[in-house]
C-alpha positions as CSV (number, residue, x, y, z in Angstrom):
1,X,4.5,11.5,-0.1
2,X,6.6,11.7,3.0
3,X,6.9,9.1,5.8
4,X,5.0,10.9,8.1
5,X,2.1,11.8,5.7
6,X,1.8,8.1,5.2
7,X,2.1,7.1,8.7
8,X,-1.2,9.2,9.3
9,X,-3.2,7.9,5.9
10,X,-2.0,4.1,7.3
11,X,-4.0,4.9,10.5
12,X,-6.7,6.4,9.0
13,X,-7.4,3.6,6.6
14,X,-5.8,0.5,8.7
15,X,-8.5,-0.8,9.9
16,X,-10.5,-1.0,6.4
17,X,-7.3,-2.7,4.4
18,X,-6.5,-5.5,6.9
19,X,-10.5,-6.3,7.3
20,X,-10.5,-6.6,3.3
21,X,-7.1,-9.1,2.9
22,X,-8.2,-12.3,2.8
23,X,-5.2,-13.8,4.3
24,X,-5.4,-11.4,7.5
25,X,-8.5,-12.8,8.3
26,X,-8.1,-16.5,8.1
27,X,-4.9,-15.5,10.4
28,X,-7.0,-13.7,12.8
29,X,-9.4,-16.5,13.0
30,X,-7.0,-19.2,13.3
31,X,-6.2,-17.5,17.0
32,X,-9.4,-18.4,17.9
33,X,-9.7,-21.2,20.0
34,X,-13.4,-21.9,20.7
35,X,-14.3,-24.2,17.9
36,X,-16.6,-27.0,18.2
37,X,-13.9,-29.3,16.9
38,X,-12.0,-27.7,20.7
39,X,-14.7,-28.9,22.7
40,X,-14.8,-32.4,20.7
41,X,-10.6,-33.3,21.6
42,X,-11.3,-32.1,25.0
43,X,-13.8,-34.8,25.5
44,X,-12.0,-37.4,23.3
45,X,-8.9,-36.7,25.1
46,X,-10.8,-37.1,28.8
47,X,-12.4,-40.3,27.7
48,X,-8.6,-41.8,26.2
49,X,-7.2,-40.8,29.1
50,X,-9.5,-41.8,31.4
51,X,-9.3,-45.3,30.5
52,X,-5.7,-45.3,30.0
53,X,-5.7,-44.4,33.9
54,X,-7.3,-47.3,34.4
55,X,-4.7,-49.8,34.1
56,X,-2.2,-47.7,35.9
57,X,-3.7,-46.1,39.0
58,X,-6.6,-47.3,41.7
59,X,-7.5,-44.4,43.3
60,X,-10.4,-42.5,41.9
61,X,-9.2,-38.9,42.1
62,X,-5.8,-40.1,41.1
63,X,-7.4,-41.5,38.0
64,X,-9.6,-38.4,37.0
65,X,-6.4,-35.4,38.1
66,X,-4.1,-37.6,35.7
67,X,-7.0,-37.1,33.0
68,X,-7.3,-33.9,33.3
69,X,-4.2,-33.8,32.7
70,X,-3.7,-35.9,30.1
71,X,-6.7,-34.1,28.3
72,X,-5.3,-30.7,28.7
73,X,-1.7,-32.4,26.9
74,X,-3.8,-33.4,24.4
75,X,-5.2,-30.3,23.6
76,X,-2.4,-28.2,23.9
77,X,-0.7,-30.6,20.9
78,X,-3.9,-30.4,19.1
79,X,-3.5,-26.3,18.9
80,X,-0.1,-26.8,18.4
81,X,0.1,-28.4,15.5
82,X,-3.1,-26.8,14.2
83,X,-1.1,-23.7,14.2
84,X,1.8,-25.1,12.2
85,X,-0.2,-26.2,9.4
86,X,-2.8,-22.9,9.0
87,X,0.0,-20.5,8.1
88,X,4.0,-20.1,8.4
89,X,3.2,-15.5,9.0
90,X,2.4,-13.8,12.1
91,X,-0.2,-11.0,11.9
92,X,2.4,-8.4,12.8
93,X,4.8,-9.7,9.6
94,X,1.4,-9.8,7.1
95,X,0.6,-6.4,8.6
96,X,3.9,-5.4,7.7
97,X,3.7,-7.0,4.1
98,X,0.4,-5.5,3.5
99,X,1.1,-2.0,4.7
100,X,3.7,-2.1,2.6
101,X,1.8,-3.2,-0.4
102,X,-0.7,-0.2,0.0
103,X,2.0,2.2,0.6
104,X,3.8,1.1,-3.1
105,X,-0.1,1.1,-4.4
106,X,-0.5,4.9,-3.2
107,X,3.0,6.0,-4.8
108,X,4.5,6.1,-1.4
């Protein structure tokens, strides 16, 4: 089978391989950010803030702006280090491993 032959059969079939790899999918779910457990830091990290603001500023909107902040901080390091622990690939380098997997599984 030439290059070019697989090329088209990778396109044809893409779509139905990477929707059946297991590890492709917890990838591809992993980039998405609107988990409950999101909403829950935001709040946690509003309310730690908040009263960490407390003891260093007096003005009100001082107060909640460096909260916001804070909270947003918080956040941010929450995804960060969520994403270093769920998996050490990038979809485009598993794509690459499992396109090459079916093309050595087709004889290719």
């Amino acid at each position: 089978m030439t290059n070019e032959e697989f090329e088209k059969k990778w396109a044809e079939n893409r779509k139905e391989i990477l929707a059946n790899n297991e590890d492709y999918q917890r990838i591809t779910q992993s980039y998405n950010g609107s988990g409950w457990i999101d909403y829950v830091i935001f709040i946690a990290g509003f309310v730690i803030c908040e009263n960490y603001t407390k003891t260093i500023v007096n003005s009100i909107v001082l107060q909640y702006l460096l909260a916001l902040v804070g909270m947003l901080v918080i956040w941010l390091g929450y995804r960060l280090i969520k994403s270093l622990f769920n998996s050490k690939q990038t979809l485009a380098e598993l794509e690459e491993k499992i396109k090459q997997q079916y093309k050595d599984s087709i004889g290719g």
